[in-house]
NUROZA-828047 format. One record per residue: residue in one letter; x, y, z of N, C-alpha, C in turn. Coordinates in nm, 2 decimals. Atoms other than C-alpha are relative to their C-alpha. Example, Ala and Ser with C-alpha at 12.3 -4.5 7.8 and 13.67 -1.06 7.14 Angstrom:
NUROZA-828047
<r = A	n.x = 0.09	n.y = -0.12	n.z = 0.00	ca.x = 1.23	ca.y = -0.45	ca.z = 0.78	c.x = 0.09	c.y = 0.12	c.z = 0.00> $
<r = S	n.x = -0.09	n.y = -0.11	n.z = 0.00	ca.x = 1.37	ca.y = -0.11	ca.z = 0.71	c.x = -0.08	c.y = 0.11	c.z = 0.08> $
This chain:
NUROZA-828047
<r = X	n.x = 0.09	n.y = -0.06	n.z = -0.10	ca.x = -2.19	ca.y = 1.40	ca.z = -0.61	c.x = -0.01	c.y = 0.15	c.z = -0.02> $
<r = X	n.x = 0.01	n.y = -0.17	n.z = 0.03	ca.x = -2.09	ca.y = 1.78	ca.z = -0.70	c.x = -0.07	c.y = 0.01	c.z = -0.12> $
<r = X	n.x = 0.05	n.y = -0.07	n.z = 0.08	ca.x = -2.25	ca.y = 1.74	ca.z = -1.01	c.x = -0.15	c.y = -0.03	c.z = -0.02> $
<r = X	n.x = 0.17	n.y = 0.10	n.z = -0.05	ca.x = -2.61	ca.y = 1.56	ca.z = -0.86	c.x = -0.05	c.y = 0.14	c.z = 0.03> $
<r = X	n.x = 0.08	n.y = -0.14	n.z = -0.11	ca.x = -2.63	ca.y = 1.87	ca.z = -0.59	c.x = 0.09	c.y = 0.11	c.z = 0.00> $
<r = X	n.x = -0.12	n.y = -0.09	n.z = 0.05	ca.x = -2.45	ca.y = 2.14	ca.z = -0.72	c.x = -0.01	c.y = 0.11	c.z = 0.12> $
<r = X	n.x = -0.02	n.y = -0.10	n.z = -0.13	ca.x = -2.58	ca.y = 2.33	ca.z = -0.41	c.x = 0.02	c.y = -0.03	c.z = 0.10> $
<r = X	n.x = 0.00	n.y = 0.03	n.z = -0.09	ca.x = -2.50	ca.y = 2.12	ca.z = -0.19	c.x = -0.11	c.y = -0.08	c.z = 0.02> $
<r = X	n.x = 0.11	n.y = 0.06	n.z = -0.07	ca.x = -2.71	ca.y = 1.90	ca.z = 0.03	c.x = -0.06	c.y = 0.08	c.z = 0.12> $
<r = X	n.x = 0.16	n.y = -0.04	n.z = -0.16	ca.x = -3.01	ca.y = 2.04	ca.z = 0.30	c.x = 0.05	c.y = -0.09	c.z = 0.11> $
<r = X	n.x = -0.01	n.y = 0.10	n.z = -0.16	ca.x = -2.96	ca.y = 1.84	ca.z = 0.65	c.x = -0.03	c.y = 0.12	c.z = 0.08> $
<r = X	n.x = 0.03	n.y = -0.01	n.z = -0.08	ca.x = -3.12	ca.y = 1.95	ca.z = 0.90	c.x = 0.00	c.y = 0.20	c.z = 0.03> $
<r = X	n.x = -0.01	n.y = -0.14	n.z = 0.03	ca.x = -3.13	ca.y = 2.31	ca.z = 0.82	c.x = 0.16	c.y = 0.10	c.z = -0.07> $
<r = X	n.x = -0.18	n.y = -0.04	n.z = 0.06	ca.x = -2.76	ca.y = 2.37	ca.z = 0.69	c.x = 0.00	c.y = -0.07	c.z = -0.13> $
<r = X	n.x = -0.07	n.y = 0.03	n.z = 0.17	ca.x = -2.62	ca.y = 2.35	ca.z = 0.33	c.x = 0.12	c.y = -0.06	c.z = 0.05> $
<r = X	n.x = -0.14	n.y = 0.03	n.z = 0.04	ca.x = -2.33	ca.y = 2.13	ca.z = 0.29	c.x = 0.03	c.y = -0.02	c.z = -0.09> $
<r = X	n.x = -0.04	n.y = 0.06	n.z = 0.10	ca.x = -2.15	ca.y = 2.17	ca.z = 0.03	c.x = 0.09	c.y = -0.08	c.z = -0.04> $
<r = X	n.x = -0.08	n.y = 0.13	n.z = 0.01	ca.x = -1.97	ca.y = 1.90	ca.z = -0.14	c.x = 0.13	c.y = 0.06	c.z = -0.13> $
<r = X	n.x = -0.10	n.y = -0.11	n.z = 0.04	ca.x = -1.61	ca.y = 1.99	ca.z = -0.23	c.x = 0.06	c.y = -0.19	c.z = -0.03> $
<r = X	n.x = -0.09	n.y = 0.07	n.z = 0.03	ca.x = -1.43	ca.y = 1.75	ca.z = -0.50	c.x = 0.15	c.y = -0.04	c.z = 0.06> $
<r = X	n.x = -0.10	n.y = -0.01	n.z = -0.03	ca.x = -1.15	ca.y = 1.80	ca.z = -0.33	c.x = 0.02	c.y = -0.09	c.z = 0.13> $
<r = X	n.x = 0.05	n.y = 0.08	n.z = -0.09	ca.x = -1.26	ca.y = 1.63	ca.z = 0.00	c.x = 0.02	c.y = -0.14	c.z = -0.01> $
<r = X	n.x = -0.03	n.y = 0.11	n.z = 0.07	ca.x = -1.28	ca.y = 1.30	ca.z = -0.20	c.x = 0.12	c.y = -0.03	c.z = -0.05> $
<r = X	n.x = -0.16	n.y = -0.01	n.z = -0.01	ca.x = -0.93	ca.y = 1.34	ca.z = -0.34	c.x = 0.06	c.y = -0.02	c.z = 0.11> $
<r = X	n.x = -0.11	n.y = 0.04	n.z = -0.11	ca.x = -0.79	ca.y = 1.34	ca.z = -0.01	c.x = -0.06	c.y = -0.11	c.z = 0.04> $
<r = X	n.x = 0.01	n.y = 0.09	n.z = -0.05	ca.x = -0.99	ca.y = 1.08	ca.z = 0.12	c.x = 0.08	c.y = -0.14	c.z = -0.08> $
<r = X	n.x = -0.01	n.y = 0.10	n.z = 0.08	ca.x = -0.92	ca.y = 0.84	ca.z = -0.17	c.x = 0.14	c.y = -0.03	c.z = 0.04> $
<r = X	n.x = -0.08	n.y = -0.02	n.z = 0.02	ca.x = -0.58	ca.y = 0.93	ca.z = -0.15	c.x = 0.11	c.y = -0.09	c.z = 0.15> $
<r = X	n.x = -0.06	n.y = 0.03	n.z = -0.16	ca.x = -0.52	ca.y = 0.88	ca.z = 0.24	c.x = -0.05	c.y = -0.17	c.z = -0.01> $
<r = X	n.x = -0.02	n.y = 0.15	n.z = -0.05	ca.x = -0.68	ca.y = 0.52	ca.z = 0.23	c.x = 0.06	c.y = -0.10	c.z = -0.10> $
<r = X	n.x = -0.12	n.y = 0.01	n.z = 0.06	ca.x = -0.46	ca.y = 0.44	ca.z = -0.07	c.x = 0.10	c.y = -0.03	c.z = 0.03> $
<r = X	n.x = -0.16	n.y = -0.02	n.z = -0.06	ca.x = -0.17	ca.y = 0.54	ca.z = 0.11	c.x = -0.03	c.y = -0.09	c.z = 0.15> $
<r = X	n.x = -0.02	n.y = 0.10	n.z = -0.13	ca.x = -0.28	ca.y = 0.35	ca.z = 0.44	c.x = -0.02	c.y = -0.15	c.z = -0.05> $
<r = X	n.x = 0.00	n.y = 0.15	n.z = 0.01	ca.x = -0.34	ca.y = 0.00	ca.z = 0.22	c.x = 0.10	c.y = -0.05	c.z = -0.02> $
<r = X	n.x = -0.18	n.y = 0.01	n.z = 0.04	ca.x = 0.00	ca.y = 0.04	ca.z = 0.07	c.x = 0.08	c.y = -0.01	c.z = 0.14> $
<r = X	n.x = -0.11	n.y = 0.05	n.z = -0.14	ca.x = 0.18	ca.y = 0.09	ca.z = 0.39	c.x = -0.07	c.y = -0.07	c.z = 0.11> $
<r = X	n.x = 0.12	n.y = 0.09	n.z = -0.10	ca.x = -0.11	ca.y = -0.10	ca.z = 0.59	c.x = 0.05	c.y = 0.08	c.z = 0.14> $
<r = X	n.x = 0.01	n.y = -0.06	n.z = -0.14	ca.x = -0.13	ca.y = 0.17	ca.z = 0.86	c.x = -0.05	c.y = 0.11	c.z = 0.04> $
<r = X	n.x = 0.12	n.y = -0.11	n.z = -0.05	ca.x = -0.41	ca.y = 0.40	ca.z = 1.00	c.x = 0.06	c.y = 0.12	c.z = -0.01> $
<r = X	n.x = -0.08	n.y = -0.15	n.z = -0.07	ca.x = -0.19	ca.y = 0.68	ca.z = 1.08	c.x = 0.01	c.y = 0.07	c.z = -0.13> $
<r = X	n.x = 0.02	n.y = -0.14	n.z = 0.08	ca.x = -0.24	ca.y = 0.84	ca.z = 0.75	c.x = -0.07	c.y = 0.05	c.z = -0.02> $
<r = X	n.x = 0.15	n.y = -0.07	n.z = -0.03	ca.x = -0.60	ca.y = 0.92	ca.z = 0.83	c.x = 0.07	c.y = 0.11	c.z = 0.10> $
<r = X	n.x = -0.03	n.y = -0.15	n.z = -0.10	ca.x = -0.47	ca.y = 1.16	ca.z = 1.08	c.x = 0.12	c.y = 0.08	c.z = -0.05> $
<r = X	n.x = -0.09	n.y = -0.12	n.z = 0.14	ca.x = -0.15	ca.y = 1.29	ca.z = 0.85	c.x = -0.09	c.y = 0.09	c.z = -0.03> $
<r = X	n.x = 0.05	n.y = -0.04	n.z = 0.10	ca.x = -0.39	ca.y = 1.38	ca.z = 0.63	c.x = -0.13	c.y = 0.06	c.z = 0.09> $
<r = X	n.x = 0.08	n.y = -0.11	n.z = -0.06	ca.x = -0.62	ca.y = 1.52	ca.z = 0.86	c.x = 0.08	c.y = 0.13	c.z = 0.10> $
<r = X	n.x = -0.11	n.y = -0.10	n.z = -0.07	ca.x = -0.39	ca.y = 1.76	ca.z = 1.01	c.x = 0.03	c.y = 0.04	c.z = -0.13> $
<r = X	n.x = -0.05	n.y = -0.07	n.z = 0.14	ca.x = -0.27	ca.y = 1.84	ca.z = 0.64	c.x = -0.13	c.y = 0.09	c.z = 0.03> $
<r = X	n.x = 0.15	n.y = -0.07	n.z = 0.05	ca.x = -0.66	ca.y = 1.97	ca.z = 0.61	c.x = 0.00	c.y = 0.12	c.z = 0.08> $
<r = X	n.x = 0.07	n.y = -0.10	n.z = -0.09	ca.x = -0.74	ca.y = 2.07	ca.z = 0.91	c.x = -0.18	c.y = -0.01	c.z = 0.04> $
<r = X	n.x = 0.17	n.y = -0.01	n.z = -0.01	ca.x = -1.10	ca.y = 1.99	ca.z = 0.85	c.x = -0.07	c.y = -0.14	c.z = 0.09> $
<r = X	n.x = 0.06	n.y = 0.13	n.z = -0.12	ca.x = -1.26	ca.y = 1.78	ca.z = 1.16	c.x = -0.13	c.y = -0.07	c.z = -0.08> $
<r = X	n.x = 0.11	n.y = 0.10	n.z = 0.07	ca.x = -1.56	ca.y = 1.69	ca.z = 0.92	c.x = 0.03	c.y = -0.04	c.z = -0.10> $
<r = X	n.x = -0.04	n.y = 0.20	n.z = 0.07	ca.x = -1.37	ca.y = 1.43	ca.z = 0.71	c.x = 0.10	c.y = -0.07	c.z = 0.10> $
<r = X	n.x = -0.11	n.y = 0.13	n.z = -0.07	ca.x = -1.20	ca.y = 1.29	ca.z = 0.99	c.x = -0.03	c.y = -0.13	c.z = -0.02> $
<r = X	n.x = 0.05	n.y = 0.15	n.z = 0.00	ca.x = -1.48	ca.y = 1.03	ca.z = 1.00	c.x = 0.02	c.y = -0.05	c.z = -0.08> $
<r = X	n.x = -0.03	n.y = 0.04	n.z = 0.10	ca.x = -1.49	ca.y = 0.97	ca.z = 0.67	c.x = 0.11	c.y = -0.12	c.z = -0.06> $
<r = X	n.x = -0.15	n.y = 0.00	n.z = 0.04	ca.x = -1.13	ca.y = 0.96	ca.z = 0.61	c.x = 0.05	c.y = -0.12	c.z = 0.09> $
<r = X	n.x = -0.03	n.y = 0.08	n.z = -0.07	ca.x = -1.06	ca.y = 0.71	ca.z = 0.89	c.x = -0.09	c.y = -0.14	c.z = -0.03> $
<r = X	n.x = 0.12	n.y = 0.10	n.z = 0.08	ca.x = -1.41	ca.y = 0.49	ca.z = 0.76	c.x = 0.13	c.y = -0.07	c.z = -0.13> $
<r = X	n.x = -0.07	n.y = 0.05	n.z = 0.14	ca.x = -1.18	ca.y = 0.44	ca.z = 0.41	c.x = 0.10	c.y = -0.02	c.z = 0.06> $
<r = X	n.x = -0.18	n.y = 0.00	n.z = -0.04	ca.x = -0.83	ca.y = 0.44	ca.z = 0.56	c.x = -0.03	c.y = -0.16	c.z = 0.09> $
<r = X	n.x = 0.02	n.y = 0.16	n.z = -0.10	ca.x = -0.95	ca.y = 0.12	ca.z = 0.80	c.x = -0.06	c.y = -0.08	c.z = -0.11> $
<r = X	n.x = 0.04	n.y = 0.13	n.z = 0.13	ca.x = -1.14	ca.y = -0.08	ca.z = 0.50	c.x = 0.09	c.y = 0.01	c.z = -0.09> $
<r = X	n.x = -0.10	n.y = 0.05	n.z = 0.10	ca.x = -0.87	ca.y = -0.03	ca.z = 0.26	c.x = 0.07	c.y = -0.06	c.z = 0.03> $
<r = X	n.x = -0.13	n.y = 0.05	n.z = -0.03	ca.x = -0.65	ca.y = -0.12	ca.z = 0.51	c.x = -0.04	c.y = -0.15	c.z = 0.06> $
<r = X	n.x = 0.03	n.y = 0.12	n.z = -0.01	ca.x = -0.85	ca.y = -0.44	ca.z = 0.56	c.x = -0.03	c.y = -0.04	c.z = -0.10> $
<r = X	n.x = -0.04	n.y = 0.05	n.z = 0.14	ca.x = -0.88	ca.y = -0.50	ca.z = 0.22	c.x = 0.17	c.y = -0.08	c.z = -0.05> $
<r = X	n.x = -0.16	n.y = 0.03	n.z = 0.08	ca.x = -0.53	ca.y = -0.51	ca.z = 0.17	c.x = 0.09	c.y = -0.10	c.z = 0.09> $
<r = X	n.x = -0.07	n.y = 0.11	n.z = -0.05	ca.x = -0.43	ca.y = -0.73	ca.z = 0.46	c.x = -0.08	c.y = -0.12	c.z = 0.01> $
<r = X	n.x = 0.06	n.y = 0.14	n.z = 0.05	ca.x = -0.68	ca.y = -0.98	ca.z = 0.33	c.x = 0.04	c.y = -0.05	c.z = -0.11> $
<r = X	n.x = -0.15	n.y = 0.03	n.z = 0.13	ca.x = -0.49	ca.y = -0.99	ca.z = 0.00	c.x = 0.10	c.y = -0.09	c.z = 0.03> $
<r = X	n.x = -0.15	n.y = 0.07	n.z = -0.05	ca.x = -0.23	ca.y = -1.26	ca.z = 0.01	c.x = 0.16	c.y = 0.08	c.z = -0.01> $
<r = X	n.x = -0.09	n.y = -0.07	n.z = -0.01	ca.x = 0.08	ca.y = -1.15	ca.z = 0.05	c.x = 0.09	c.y = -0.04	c.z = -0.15> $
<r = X	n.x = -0.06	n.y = 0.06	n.z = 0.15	ca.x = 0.30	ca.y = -1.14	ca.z = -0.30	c.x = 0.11	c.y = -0.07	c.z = 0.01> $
<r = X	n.x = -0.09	n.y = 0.10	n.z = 0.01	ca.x = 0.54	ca.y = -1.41	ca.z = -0.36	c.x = 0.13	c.y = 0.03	c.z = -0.02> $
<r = X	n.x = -0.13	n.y = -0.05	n.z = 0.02	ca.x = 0.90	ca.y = -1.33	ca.z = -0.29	c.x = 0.09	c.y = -0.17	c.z = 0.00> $
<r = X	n.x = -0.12	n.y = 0.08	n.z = 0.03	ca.x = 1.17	ca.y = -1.56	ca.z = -0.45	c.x = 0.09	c.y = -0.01	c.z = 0.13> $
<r = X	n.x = -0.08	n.y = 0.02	n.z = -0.16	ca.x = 1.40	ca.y = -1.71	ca.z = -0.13	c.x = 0.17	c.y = 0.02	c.z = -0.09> $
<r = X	n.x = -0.17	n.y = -0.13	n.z = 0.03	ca.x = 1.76	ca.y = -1.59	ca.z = -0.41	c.x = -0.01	c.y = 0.10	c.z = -0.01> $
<r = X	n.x = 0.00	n.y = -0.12	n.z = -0.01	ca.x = 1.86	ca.y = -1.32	ca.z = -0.32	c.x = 0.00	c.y = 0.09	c.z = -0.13> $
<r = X	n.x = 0.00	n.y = -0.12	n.z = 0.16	ca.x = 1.89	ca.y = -1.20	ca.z = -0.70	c.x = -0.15	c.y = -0.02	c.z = -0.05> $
<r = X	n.x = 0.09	n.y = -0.01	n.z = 0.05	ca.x = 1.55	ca.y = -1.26	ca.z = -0.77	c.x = -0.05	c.y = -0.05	c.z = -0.11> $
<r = X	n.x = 0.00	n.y = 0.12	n.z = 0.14	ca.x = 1.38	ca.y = -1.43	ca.z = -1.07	c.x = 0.04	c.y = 0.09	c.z = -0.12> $
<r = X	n.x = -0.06	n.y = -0.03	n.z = 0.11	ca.x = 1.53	ca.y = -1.20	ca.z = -1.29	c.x = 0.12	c.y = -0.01	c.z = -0.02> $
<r = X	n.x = -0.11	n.y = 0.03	n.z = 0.03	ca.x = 1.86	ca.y = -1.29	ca.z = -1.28	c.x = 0.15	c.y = 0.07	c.z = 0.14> $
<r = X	n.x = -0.07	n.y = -0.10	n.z = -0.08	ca.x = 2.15	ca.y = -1.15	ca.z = -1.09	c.x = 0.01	c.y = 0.14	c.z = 0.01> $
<r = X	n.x = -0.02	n.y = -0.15	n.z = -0.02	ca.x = 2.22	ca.y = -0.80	ca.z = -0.96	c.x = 0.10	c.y = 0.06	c.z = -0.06> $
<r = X	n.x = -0.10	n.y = 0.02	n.z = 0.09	ca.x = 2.37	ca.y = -0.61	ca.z = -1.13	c.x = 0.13	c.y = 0.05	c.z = 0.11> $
<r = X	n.x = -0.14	n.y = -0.02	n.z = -0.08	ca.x = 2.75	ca.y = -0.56	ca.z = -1.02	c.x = 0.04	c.y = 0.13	c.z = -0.01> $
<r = X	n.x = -0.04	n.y = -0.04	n.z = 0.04	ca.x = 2.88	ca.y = -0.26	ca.z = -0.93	c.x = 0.16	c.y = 0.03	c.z = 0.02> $
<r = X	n.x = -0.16	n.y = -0.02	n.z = -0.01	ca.x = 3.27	ca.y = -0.12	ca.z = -0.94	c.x = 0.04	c.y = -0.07	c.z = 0.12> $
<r = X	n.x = -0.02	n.y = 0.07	n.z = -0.13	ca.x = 3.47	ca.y = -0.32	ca.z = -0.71	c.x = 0.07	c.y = 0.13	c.z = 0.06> $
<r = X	n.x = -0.07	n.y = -0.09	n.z = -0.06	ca.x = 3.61	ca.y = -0.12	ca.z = -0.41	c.x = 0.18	c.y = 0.01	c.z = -0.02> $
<r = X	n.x = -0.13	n.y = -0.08	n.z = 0.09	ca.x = 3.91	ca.y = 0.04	ca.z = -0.46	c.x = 0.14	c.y = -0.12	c.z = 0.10> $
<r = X	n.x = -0.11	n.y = 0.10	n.z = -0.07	ca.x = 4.26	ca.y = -0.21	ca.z = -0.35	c.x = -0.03	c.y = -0.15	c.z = -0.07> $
<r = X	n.x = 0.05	n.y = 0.20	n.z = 0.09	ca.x = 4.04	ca.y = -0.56	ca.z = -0.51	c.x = 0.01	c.y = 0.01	c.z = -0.16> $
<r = X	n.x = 0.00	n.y = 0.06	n.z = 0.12	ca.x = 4.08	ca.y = -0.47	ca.z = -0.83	c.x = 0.11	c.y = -0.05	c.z = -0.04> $
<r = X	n.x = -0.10	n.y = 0.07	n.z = 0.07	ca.x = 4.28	ca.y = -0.67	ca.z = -1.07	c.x = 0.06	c.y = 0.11	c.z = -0.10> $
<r = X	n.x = -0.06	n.y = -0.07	n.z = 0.14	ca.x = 4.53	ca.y = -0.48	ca.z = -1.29	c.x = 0.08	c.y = -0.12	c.z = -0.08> $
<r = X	n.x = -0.06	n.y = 0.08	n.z = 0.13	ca.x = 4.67	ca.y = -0.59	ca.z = -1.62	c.x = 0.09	c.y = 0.03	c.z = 0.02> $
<r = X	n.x = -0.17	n.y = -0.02	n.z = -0.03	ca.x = 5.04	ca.y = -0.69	ca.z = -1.63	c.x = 0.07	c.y = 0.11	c.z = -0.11> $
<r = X	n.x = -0.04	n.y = -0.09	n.z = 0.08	ca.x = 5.09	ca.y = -0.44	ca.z = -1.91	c.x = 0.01	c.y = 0.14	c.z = 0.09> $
<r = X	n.x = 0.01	n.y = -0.14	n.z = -0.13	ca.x = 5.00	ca.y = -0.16	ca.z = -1.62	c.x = 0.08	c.y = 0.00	c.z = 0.06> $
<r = X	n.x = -0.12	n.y = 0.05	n.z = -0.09	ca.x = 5.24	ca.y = -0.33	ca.z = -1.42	c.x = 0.12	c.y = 0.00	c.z = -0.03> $
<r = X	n.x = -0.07	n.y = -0.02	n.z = 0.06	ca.x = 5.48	ca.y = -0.37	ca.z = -1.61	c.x = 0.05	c.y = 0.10	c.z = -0.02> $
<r = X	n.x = -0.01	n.y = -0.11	n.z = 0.08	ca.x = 5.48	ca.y = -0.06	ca.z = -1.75	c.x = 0.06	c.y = 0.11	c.z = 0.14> $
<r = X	n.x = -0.01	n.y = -0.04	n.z = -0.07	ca.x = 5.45	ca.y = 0.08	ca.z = -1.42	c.x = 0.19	c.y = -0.02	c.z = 0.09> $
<r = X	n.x = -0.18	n.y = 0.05	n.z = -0.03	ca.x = 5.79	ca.y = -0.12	ca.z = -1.30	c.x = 0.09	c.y = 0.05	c.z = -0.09> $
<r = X	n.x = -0.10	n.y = -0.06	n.z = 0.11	ca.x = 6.00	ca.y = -0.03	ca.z = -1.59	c.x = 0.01	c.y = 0.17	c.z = 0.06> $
<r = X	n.x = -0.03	n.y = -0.14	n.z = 0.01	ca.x = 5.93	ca.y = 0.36	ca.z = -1.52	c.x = 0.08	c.y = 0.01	c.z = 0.11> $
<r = X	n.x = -0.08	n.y = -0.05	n.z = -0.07	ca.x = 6.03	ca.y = 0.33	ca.z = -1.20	c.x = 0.12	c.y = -0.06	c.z = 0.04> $
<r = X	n.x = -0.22	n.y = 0.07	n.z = 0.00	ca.x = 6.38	ca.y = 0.09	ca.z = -1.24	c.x = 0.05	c.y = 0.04	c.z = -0.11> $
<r = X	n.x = -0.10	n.y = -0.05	n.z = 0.10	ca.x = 6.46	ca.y = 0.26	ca.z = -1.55	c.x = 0.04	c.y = 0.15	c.z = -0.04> $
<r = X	n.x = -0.06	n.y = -0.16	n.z = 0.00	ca.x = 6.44	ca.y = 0.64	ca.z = -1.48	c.x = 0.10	c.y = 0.09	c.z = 0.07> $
């Protein structure tokens, strides 16, 4: 569009000019409201601006993405808990469960019955 009307558009006796940047946030905000399916980042993101003329806009795209996205089926989650890739992975056990080797123990007993 900035590069059709590089001066802007005429209406009604006013220039408006058209600011790439505008777009950016719009895109961005109804992006972010289809991902978390919820309006409320039309108004984030108009409060980031500041600018009352893309509220509409910005709320126009932020409500169709975010009906786009909850007409999408929802993605298929596996009912094990580890998922179809395999198990999770394991980490360290907490401290008292682990198993020591009888060499540790051992070793450990000896120092202290034979010093």
């Amino acid at each position: 569009m900035a590069s059709l009307f590089p001066d802007g558009i005429l209406f009604d006796g006013i220039v408006y000019r058209i600011l790439p940047g505008g777009y950016a946030v719009i895109g961005a905000a109804a992006l972010t409201g289809a991902v978390s399916h919820t309006v409320s980042t039309a108004v984030i993101c108009f409060e980031l601006t500041g600018q009352i003329s893309h509220i509409l806009p910005m709320m126009v795209a932020v409500i169709l993405a975010n009906m786009v996205a909850q007409s999408l089926p929802t993605p298929s989650r596996p009912e094990e808990p580890n998922g179809p890739t395999g198990p999770l992975k394991q980490g360290p056990e907490p401290m008292g469960t682990q198993q020591s080797s009888g060499m540790v123990t051992s070793g450990m007993h000896q120092a202290y019955h034979h010093g």
